[in-house]
C-alpha positions as a printed Julia matrix, in Angstrom:
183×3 Matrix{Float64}:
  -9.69   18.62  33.44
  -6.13   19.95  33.77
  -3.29   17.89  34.68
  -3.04   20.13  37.71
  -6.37   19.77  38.92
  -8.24   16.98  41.43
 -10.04   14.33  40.35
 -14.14   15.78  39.41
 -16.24   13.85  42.67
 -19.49   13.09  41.98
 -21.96   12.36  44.79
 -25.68   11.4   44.29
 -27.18   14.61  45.01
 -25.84   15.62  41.77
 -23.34   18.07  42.6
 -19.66   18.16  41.66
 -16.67   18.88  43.8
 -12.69   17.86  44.98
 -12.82   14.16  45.94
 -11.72   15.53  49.69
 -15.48   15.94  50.36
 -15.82   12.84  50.59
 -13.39   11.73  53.42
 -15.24    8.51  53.69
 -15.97    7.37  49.81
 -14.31    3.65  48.76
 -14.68    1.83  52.48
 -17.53   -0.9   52.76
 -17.31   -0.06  56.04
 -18.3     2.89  56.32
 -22.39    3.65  57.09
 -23.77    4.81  53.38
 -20.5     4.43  51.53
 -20.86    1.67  48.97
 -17.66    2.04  47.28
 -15.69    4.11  45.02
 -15.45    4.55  40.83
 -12.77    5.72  39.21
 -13.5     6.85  35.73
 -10.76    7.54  33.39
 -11.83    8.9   29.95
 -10.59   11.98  28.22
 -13.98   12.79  26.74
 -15.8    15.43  29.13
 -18.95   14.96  27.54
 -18.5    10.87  28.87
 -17.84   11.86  31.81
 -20.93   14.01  32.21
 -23.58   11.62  31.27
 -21.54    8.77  33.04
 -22.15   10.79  36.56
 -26.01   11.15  35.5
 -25.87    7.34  35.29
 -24.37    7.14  38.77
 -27.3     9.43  40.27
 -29.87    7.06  39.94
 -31.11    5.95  43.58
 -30.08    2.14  43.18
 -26.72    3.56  42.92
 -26.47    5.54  46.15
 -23.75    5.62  47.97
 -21.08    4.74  45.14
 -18.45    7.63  44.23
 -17.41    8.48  41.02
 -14.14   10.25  40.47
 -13.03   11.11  36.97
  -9.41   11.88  35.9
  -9.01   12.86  31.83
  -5.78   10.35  31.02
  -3.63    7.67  31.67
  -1.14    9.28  33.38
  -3.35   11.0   35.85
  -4.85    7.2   36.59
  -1.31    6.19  37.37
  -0.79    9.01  38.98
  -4.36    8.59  41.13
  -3.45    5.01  42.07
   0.05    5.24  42.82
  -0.75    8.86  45.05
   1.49   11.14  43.05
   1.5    14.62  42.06
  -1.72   16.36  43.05
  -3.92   12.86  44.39
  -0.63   12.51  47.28
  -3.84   13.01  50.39
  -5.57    9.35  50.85
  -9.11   11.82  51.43
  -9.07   13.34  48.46
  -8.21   10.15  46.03
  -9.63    7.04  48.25
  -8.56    3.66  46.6
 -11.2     2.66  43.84
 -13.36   -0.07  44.28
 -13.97   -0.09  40.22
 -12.19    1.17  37.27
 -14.22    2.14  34.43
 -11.27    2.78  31.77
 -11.47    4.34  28.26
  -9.21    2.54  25.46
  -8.5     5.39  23.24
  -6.72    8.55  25.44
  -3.96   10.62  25.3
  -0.52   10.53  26.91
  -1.46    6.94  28.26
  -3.73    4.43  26.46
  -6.56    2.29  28.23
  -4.29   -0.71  27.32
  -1.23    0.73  28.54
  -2.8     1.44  31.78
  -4.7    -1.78  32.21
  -0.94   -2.86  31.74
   0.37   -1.24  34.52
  -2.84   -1.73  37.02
  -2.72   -5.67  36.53
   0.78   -5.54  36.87
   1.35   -4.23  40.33
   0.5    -6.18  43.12
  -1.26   -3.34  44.82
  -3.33   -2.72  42.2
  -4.09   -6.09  40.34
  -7.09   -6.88  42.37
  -9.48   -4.04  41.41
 -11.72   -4.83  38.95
 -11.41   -3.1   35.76
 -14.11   -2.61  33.08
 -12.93   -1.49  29.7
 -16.06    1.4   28.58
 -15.08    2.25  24.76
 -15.96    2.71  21.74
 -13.76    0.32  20.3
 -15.04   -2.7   18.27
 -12.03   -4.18  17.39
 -11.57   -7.48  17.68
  -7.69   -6.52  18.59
  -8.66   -4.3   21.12
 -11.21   -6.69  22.7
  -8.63   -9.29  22.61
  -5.61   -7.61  23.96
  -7.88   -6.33  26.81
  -9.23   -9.6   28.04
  -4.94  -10.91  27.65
  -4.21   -8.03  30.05
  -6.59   -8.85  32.96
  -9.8    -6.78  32.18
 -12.94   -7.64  34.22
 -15.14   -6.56  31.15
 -14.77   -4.9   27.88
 -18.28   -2.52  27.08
 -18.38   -1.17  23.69
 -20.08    2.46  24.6
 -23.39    3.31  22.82
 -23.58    6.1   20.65
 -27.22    6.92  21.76
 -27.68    8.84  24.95
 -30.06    6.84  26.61
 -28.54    3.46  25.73
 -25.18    4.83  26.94
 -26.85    5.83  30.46
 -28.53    2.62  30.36
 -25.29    0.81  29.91
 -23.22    2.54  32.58
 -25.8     2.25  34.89
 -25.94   -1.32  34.96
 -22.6    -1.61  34.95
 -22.88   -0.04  38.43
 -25.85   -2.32  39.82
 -24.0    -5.33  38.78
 -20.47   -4.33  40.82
 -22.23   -2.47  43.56
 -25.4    -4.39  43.58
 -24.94   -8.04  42.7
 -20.91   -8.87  42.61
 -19.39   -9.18  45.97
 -15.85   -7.11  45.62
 -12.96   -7.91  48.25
 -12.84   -5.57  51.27
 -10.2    -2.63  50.83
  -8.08   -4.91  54.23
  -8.13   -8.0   51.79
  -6.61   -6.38  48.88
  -4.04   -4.93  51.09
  -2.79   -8.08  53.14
  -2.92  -10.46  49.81
């Protein structure tokens, strides 16, 4: 995706579009909204088979949005440059974030999230291919939720993602969007 561009929406019928379709995605309250993802991973081909994980049916009703970089996350979060309209970038319930990116690491972005007060609350799950015991380290010492070392086969990688959805959408009981805000 282009710096210039909206964060890629995905939606369980399988189709992709701006985020502003979804004028609803990321509130628990809302009828048949579960919450929202944001993916951040500069590796397109990720990205895909991460939204095929988020079709399944368990997982209906969750959002995936999907920004190629660090700075766009920062960007997302904070509402700058093109993700300014609440619709069209909804506050994520979940951050699924890559370690190795361009322009902003995974490390330098976990960083910032944990380290502003708007932001520190949302769960972040660290989805690379990383084993380094550095990497793991510094990641759990900067406030990760998680750190998933991604599978190089296919299946296991769908596998993988996918159950990291059912666990935060399915099992874990996030704080409501109002909760985060008046903390």
């Amino acid at each position: 995706m282009s710096e210039q561009s909206a964060p890629q929406s995905q939606s369980n019928a399988g189709s992709h579009s701006n985020a502003g379709s979804h004028s609803n995605a990321g509130s628990h309250s809302n009828a048949g909204s579960r919450g929202t993802v944001l993916l951040v991973d500069d590796d397109l081909g990720d990205q895909e088979l991460t939204r095929r994980a988020f079709r399944h049916e368990s997982l209906e009703g969750v959002q995936l949005l999907s920004v190629d970089d660090g700075e766009q996350a920062l960007d997302y979060l904070h509402r700058r440059g093109h993700f300014t309209n609440p619709q069209d970038s909804p506050r994520p319930d979940l951050i699924l974030l890559d370690l190795n990116m361009p322009r902003k690491n995974g490390s330098e972005v976990l960083e910032a999230i944990k380290g502003d007060k708007d932001f520190a609350r949302i769960p972040v799950v660290m989805l690379t291919t990383s084993q380094q015991e550095i990497d793991i380290a510094r990641s759990y010492q900067l406030g990760c939720s998680s750190y998933i070392q991604k599978p190089v086969d296919l299946c296991q990688f769908t596998q993988a993602v996918r159950q990291i959805g059912l666990y935060w959408f399915n099992i874990v009981a996030l704080p409501s969007r109002l909760a985060s805000h008046t903390a």
